[in-house]
DSSP file (Angstrom, degrees, kcal/mol; ACC not computed):
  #  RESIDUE AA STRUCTURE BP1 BP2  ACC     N-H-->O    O-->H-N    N-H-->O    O-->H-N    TCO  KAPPA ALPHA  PHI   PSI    X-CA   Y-CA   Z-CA
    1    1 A X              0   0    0      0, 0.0     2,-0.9     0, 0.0    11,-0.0   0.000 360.0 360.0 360.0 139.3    0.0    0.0    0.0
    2    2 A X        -     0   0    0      1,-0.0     2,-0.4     0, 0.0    11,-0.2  -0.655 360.0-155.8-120.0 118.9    1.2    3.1   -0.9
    3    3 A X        -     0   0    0     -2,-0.9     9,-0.2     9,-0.1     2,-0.1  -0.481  21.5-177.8 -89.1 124.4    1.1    6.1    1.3
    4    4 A X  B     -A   11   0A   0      7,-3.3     7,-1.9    -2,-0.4     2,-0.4  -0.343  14.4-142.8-103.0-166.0    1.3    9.2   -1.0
    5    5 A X        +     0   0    0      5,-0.2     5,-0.2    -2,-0.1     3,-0.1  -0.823  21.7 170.6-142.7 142.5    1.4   12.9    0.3
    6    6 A X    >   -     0   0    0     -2,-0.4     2,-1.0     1,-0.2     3,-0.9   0.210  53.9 -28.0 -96.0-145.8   -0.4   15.8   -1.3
    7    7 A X  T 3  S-     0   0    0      1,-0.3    -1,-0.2     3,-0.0    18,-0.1  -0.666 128.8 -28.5 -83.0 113.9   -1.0   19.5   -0.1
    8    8 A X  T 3  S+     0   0    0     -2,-1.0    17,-3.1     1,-0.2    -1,-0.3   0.678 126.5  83.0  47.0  39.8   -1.0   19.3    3.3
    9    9 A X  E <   - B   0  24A   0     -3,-0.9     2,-0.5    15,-0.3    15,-0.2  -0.879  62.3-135.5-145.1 165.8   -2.3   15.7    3.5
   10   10 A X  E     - B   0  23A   0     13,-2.1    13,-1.5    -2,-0.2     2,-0.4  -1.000  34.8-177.9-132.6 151.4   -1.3   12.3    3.4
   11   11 A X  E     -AB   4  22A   0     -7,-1.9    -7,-3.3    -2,-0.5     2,-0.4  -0.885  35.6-149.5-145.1 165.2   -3.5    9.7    1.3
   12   12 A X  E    S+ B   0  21A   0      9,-3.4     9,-0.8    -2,-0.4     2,-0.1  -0.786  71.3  56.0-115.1 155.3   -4.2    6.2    0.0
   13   13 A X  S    S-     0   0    0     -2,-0.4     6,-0.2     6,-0.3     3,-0.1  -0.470  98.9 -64.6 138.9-166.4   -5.9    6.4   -3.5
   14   14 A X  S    S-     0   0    0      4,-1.6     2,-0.3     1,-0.2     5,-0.2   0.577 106.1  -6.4 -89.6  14.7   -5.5    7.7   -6.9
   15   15 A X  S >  S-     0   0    0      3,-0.3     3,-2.0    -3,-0.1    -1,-0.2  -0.830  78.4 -92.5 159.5 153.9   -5.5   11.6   -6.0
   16   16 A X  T 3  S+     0   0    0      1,-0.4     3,-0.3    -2,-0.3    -1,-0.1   0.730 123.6  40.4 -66.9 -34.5   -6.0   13.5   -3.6
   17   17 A X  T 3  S+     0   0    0      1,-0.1    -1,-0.4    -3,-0.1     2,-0.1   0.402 117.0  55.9 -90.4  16.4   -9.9   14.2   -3.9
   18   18 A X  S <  S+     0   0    0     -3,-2.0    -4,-1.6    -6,-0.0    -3,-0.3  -0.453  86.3 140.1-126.8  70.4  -10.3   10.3   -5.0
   19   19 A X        -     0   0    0     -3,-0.3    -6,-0.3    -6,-0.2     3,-0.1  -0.538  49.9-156.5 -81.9 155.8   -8.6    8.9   -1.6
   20   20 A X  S    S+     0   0    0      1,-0.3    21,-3.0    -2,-0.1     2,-0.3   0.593  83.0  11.2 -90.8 -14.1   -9.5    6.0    0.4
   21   21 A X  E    S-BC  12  40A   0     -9,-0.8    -9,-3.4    19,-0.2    -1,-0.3  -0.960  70.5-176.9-158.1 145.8   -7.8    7.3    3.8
   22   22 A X  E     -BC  11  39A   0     17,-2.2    17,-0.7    -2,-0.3     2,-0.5  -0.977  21.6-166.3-148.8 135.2   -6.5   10.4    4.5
   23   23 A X  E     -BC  10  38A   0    -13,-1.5   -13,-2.1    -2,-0.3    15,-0.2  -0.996  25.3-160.6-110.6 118.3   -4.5   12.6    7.4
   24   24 A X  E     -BC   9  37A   0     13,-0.9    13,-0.5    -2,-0.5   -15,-0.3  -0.361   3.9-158.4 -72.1 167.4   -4.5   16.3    6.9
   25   25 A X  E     -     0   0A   0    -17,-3.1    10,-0.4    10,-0.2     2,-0.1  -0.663  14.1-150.7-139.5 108.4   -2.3   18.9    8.2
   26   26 A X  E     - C   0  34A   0      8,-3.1     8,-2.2    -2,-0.2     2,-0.5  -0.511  22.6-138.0 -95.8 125.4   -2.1   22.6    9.0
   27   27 A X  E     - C   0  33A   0      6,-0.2     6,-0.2    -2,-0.1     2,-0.1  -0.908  20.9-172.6-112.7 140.9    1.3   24.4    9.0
   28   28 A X  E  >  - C   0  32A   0      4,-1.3     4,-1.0    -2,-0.5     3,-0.5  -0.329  50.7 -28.9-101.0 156.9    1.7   26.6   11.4
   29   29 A X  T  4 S-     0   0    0      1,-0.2     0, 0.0     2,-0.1     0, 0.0  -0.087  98.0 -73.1  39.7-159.5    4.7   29.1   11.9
   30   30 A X  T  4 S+     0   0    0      1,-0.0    -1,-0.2     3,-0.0     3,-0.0   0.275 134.3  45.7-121.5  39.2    7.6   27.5   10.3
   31   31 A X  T  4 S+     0   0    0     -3,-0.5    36,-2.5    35,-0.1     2,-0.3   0.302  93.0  88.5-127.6   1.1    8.1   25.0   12.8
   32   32 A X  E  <  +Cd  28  67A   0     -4,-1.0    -4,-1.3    34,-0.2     2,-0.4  -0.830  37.6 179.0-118.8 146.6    4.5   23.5   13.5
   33   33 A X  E     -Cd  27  68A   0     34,-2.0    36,-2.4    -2,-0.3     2,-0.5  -0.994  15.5-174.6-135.3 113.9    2.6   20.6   11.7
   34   34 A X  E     -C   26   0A   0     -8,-2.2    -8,-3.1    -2,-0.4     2,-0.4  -0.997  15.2-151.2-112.0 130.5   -0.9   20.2   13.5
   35   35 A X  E     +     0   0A   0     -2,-0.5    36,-3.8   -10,-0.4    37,-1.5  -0.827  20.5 175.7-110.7 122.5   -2.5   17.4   12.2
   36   36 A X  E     +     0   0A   0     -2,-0.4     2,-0.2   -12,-0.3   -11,-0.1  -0.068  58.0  31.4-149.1  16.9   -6.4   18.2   12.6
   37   37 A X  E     -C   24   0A   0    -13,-0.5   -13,-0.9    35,-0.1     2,-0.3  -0.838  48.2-173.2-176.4 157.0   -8.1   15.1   10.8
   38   38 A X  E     -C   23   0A   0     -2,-0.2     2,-0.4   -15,-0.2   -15,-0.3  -0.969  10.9-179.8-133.0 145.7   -7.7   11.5   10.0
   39   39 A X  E     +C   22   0A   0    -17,-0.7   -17,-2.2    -2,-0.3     2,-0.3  -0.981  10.3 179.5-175.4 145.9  -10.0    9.1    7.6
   40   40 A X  E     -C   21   0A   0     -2,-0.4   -19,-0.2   -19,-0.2    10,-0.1  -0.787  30.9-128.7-163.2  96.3   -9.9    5.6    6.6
   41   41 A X        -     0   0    0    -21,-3.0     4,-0.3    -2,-0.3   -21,-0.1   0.366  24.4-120.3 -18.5 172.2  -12.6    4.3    4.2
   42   42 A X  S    S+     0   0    0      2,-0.2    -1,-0.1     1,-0.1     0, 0.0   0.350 122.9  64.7-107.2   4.4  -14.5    0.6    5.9
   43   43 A X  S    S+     0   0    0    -23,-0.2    -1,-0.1     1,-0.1    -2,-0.0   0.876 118.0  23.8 -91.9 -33.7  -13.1   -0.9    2.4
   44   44 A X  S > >S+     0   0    0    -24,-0.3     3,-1.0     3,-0.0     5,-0.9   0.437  98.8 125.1 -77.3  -5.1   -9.1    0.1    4.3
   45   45 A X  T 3 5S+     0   0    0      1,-0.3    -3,-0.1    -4,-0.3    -4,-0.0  -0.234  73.9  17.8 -65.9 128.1  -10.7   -0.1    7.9
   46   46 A X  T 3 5S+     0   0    0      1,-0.1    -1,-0.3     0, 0.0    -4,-0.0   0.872  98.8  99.8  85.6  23.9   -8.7   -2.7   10.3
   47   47 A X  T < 5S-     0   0    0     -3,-1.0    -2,-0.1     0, 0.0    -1,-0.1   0.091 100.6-112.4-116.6  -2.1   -5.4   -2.6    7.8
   48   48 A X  T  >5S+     0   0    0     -4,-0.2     4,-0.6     1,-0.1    -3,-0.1   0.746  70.6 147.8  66.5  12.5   -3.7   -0.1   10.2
   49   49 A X  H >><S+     0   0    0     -5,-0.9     4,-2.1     1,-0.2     3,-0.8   0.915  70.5  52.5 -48.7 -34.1   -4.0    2.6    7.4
   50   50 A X  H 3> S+     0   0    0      1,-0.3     4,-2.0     2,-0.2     5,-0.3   0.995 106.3  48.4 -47.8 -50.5   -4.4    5.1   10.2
   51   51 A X  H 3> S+     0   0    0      1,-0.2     4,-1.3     2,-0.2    -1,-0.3   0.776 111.8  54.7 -62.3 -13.6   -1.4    4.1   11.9
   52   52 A X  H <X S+     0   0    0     -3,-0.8     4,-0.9    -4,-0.6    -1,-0.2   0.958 106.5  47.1 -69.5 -60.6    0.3    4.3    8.4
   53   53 A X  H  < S+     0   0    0     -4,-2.1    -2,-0.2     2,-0.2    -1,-0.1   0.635 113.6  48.5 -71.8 -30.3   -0.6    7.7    7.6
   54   54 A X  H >X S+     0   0    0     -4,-2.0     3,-4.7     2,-0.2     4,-2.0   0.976 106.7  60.0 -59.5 -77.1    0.5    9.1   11.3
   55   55 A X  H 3X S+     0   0    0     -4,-1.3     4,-2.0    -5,-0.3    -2,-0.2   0.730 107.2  42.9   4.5 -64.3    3.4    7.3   10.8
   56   56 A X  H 3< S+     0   0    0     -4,-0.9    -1,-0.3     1,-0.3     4,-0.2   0.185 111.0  56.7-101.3  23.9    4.2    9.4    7.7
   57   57 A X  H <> S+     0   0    0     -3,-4.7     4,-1.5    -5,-0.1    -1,-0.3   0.434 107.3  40.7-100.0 -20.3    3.4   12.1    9.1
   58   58 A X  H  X S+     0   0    0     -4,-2.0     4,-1.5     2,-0.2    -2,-0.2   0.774 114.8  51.4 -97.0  -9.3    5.5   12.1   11.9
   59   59 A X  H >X S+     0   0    0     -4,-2.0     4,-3.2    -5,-0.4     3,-1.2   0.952 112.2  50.7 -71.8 -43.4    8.7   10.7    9.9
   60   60 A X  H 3> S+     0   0    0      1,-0.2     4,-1.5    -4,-0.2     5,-0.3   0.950 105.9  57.9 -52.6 -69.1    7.7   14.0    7.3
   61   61 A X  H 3<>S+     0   0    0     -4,-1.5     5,-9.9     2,-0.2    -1,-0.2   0.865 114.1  40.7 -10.7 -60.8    7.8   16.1   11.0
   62   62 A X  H X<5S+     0   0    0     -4,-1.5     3,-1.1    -3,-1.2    -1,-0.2   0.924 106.3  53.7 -62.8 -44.6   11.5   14.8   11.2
   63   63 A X  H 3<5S+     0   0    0     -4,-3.2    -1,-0.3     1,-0.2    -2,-0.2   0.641 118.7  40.8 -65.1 -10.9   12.6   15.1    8.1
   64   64 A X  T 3<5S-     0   0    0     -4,-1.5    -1,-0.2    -5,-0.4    -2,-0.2   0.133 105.2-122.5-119.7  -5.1   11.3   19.0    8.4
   65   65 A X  T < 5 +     0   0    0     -3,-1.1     2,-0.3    -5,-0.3    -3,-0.2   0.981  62.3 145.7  46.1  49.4   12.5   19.4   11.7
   66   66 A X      < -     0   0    0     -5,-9.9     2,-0.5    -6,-0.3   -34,-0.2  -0.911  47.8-111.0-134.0 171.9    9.1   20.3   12.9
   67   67 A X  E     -d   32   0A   0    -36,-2.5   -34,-2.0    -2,-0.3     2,-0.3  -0.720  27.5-137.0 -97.4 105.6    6.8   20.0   15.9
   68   68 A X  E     +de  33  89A   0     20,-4.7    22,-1.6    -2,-0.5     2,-0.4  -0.542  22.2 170.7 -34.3 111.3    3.5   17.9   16.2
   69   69 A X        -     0   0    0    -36,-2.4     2,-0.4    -2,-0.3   -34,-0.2  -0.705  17.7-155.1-138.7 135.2    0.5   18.7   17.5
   70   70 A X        +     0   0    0     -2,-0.4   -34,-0.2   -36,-0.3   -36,-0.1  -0.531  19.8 166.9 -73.4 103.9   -2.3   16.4   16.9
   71   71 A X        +     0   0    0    -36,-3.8     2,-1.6    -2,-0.4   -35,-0.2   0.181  57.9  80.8-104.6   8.0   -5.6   17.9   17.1
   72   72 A X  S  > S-     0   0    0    -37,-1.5     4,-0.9     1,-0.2   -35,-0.1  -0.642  83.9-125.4-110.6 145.8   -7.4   15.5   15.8
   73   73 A X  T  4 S+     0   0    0     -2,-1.6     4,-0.2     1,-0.2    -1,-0.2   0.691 107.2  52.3 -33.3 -61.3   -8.4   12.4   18.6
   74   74 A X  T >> S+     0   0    0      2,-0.2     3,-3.1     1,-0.2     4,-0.8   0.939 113.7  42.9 -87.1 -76.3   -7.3    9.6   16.9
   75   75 A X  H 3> S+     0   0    0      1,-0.3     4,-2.3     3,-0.1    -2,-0.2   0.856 114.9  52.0 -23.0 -77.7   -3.4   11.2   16.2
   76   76 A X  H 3X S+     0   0    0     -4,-0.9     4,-1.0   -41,-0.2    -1,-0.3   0.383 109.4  44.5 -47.8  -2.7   -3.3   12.4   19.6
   77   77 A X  H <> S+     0   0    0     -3,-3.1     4,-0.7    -4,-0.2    -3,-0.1   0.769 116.0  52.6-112.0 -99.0   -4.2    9.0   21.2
   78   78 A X  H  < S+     0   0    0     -4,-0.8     4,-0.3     1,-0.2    -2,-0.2   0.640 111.8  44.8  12.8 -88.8   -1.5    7.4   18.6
   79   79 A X  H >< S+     0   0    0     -4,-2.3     3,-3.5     1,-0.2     6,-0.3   0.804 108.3  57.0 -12.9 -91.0    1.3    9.9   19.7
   80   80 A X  H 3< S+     0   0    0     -4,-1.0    -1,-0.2     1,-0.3    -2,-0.2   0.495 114.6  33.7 -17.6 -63.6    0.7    9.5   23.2
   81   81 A X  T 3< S+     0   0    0     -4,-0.7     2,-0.5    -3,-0.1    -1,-0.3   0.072  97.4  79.6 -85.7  23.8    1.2    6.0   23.4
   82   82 A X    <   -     0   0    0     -3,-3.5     3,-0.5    -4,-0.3     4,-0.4  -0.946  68.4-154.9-131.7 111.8    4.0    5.1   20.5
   83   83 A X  S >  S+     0   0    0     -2,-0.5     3,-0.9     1,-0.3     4,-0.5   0.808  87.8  60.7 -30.9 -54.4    7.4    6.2   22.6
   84   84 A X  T 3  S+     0   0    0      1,-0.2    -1,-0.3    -3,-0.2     3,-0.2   0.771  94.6  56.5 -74.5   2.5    9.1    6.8   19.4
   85   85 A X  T >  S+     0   0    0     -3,-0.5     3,-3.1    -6,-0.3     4,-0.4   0.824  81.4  88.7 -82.9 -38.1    7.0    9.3   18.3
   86   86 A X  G X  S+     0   0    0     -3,-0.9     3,-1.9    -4,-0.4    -1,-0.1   0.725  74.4  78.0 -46.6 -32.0    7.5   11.7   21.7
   87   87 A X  G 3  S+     0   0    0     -4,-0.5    -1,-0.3     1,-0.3    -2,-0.1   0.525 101.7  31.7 -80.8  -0.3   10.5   13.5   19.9
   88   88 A X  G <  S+     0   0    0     -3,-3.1   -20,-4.7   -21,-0.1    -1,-0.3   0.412  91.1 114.3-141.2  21.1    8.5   15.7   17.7
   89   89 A X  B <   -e   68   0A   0     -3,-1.9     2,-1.2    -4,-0.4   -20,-0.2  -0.571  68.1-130.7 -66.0 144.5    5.2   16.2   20.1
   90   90 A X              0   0    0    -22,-1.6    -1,-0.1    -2,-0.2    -3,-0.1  -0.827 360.0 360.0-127.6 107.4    5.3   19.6   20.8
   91   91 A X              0   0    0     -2,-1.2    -1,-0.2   -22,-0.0   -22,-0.0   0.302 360.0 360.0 -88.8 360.0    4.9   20.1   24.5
C-alpha cells in the first residue's frame, strides 16, 4: 500500500480528492505541523491505514524538523502511546 502525500495531507488512493484514507495537516509558523483530521474508508478499515498515515506524518515532521500537534483524537491517542513518536510532540 502506498502512502502518497499531497498539499498538506497524506493519502491512500489515486489523487488526492479520490482517496480512500487520509490525514491532513495545517502548517503553522515554520516549525509547526498540527494534524487536525484522519480518515480511513470501511473498504481500508482494520489494515492499520491510520497508523500508516501518522506514521508518515511524523517521519515527514522529522525530516522537516518540525513539531507535532495532533488535534485530531485519533493522532493524539496514537502519539501519546508510540514512545518513538514523543521527539517531535510539541509540549
Amino acid at each position: 500500500m502506498e502512502i502518497k502525500h499531497g498539499t498538506n495531507k497524506f493519502y491512500v488512493g489515486e489523487d488526492e480528492q479520490n482517496f480512500l484514507a487520509q490525514m491532513t495537516y495545517v502548517s503553522s509558523g515554520e516549525n509547526l505541523m498540527i494534524i487536525d483530521h484522519t480518515e480511513v474508508s470501511d473498504e481500508l478499515r482494520g489494515q492499520n491505514v491510520g497508523k500508516l498515515l501518522v506514521e508518515s506524518g511524523v517521519n515527514y515532521a522529522r525530516e522537516n524538523n518540525l513539531k507535532v500537534v495532533p488535534l485530531c483524537p485519533f493522532a493524539k491517542v496514537l502519539i501519546d502511546k508510540t514512545p518513538e513518536y514523543q521527539d517531535v510532540l510539541k509540549k
